[in-house]
C-alpha positions in Angstrom: 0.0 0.0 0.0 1.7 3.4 -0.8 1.2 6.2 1.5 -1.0 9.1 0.7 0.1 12.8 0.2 -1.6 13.3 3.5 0.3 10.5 5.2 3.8 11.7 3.9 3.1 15.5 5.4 2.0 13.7 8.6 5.0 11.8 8.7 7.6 14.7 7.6 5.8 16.8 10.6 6.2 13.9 13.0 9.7 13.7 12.3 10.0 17.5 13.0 8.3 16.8 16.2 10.3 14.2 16.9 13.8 15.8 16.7 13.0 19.2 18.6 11.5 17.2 21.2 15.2 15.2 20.9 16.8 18.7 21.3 14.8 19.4 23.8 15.9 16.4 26.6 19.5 16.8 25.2 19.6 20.1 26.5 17.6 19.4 29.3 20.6 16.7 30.3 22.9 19.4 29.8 20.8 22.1 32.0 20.7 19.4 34.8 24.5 19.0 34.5 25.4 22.6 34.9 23.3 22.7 38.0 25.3 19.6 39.6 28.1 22.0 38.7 26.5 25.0 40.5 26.5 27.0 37.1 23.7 28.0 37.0 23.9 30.8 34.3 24.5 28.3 32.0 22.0 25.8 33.5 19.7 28.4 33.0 20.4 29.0 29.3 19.8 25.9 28.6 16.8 24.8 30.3 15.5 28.1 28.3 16.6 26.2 25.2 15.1 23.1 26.3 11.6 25.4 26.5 11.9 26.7 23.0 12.5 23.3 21.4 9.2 22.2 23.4 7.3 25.0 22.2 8.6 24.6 18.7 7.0 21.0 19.1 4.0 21.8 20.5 3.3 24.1 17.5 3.9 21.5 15.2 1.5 19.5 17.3 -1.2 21.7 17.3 -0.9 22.2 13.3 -0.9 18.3 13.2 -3.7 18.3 15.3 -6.0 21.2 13.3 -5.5 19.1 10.1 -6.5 15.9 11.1 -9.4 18.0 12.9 -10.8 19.1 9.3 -10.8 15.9 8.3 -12.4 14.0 11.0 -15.3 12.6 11.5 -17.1 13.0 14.5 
């Protein structure tokens, strides 16, 4: 069975999802790291980032989610 146009945007915006929420934890290791070091300036910049990548997810969630809504049935 060969995947729909539909599918294949699903799946490319998955992927996205998938790798900033992959940014996200690696920096979240590295924030948690920094604070075992008691450098916390730099902790903090990089839980920030860990935010952002999140976000940055969540927004390609929400799109993923919005599309399949106009398509459902309820």
């Amino acid at each position: 069975m060969k995947a729909s146009r539909a599918h294949l945007t699903a799946a490319t915006r998955l992927d996205s999802i998938a790798r900033e929420l992959e940014s996200a934890a690696l920096h979240a290791r590295t924030a948690a790291g920094h604070f075992r070091q008691g450098n916390v300036p730099r902790a903090a910049a990089h839980a920030f980032a860990a935010i952002g990548h999140s976000a940055g997810a969540g927004r390609v969630i929400e799109d993923v989610a919005r599309s399949h809504a106009k398509r459902a049935r309820p």
